[in-house]
N, C-alpha and C positions, 0 to 999 in steps of 0.2 A: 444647075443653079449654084451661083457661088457662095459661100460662106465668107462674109469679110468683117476684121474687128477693124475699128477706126479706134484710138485713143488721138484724143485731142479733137474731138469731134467737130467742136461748134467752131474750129478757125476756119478762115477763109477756104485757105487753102483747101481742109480736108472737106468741108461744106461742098465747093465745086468737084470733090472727084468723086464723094457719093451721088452725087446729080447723075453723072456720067455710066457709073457704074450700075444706078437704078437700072438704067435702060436694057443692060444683061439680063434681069431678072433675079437680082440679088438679094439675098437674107443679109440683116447687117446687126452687127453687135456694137453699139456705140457708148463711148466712154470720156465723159468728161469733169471739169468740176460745177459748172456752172448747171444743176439741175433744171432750170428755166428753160437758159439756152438751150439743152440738151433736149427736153423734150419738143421744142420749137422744131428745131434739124429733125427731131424724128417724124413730126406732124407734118412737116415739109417733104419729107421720103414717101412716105405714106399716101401723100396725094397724089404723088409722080409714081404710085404703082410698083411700090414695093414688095415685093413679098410676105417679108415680116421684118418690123425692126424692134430690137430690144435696148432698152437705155439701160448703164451703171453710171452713177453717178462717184467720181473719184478725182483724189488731186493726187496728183500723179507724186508730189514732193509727198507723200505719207507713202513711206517705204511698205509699212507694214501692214497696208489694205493690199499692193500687189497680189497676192497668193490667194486670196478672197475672188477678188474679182476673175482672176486667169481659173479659179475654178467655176464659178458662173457661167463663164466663157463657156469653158469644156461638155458644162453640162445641156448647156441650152444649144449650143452649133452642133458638138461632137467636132467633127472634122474642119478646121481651118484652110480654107484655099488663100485670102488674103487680109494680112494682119498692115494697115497702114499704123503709121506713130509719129504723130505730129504735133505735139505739144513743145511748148515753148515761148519764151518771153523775150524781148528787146531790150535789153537795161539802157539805163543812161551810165555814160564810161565814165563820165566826171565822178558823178555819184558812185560808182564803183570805186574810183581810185581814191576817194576821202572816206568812205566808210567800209571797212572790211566785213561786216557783220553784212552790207549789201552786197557786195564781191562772190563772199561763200555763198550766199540766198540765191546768185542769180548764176553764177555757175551750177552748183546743185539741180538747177530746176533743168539749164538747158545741157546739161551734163549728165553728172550724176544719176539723177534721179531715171531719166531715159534708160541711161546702161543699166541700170535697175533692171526694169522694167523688161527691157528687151532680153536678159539673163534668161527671166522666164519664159518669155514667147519662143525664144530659141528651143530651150527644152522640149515646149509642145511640140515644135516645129520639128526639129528632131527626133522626136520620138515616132511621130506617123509618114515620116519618110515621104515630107512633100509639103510644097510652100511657099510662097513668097512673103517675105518682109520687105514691106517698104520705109526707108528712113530719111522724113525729112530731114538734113542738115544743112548749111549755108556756104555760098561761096565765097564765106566772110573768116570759114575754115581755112582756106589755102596758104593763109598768110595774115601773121599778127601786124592788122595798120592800127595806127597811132588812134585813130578817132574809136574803134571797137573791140579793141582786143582782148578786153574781158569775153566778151561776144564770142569775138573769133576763135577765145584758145578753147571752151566750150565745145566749139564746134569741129575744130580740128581734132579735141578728143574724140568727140562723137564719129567720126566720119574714118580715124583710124579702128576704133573697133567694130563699126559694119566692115570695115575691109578683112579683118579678122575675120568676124564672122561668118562673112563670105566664105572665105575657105573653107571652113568649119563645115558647114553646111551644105557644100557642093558635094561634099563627101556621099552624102544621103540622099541626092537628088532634090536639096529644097533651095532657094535660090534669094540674096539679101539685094536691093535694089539700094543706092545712095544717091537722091535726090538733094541737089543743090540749086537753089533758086538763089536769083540776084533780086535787084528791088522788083517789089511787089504791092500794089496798090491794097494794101486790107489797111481793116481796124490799128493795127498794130504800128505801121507805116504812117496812119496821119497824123499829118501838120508838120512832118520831117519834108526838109528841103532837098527832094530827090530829084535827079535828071530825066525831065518828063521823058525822052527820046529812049530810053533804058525802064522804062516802068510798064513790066507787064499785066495783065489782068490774073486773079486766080482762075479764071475761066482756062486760057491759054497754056498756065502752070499743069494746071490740074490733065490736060490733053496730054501734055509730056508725060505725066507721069501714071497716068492710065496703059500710054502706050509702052513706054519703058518696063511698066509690069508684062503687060502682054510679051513682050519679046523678050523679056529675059536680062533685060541691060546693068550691067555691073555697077555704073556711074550716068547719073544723066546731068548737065548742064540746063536749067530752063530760066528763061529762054536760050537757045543754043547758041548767041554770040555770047553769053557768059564763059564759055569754055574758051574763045580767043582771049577776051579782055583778061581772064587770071591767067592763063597761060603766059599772057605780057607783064602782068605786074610779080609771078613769080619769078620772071627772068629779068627781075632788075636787081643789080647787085646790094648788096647789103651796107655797102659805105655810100651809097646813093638814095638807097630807100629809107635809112634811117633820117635824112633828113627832108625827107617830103611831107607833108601834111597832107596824107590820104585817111 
């Protein structure tokens, strides 16, 4: 039976990969801010044959709950097999780029506040010599476009220090997983004018990234044509990219 923390619980995202992971026969430690939602997801686990599921209620932007809750963690799992971390917001870039008090809010939350976070999971992770971290980031990291790059420079912090960390932790035998999803049909995504033919389900996300835990995979693109598509707009040169409206 596996031991799994989910922070960011009640997103789409991580919603469909506790679905997935019930079916293992999984113990889950979920952590979110929304105590509502939070226990809803839990009530939801629970009917699909959970094991046991434990809620903390946390907003991940309160640096100085961290240490609280990762000790909860400890006490109620003991041993961690997998810590998913999927918290995160979409800003609007206009809005970033006229107000700087929303710029630091909104990097902080999908930046900052994570490397926070993940500081300490590492630790544990590190210490019992075994583990996988899974790290949502976006494939909005690979390269700052014009339309979200508050977004994206967020993201591209985020996604260089799981690749750090990777190392780190190979060392010990515990293993960081970097999940980068392209558009994705949740909460978060509606009423955005995305290209239906490129828009996958969390359902579909959440299979990648159940199985990329399973195997081990360093970087996962999901869906997998998002690895050709950045692959193409990283190899467009920089006196051509800057004047595109991507």
């Amino acid at each position: 039976m596996k031991n799994i923390v989910i922070v960011g619980a009640t997103s789409a995202i991580a919603m469909a990969c506790a679905r997935q992971w019930v079916k293992q026969g999984a113990r889950f430690f979920l952590v979110a801010r929304n105590a509502d939602r939070l226990q809803q997801v839990a009530d939801d686990l629970t009917a699909r044959g959970a094991q046991a599921v434990l809620c903390h209620q946390m907003d991940i932007d309160q640096l100085g709950d961290h240490a609280a809750m990762m000790q909860r963690c400890v006490t109620e799992l003991g041993a961690v097999d997998i810590v998913l971390v999927a918290p995160g917001t979409l800003p609007d870039q206009g809005g970033c780029q006229h107000d700087v008090d929303v710029a630091v809010r909104e990097f902080n939350t999908n930046a900052v506040s994570v490397i926070a976070l993940l500081t300490r999971v590492a630790n544990l992770i590190e210490a019992q010599r075994g583990g996988t971290i899974a790290v949502i980031s976006s494939v909005a990291g690979d390269r700052g476009r014009q339309s979200n790059y508050l977004y994206g420079s967020a993201k591209a912090a985020l996604s260089a220090f799981c690749e750090g960390l990777r190392a780190r932790l190979f060392k010990v035998g515990a293993h960081v997983v970097t999940i980068k999803p392209g558009f994705v049909a949740t909460p978060m995504t509606a009423g955005l004018p995305l290209p239906g033919p490129l828009v996958a389900t969390p359902d579909r996300v959440a299979g990648d990234i159940v199985r990329a835990v399973e195997k081990g995979r360093d970087v996962v693109y999901t869906p997998w044509f998002w690895s050709g598509i950045m692959l193409i707009i990283r190899s467009i040169p920089g006196r051509v990219f800057k004047r595109l409206s991507l």
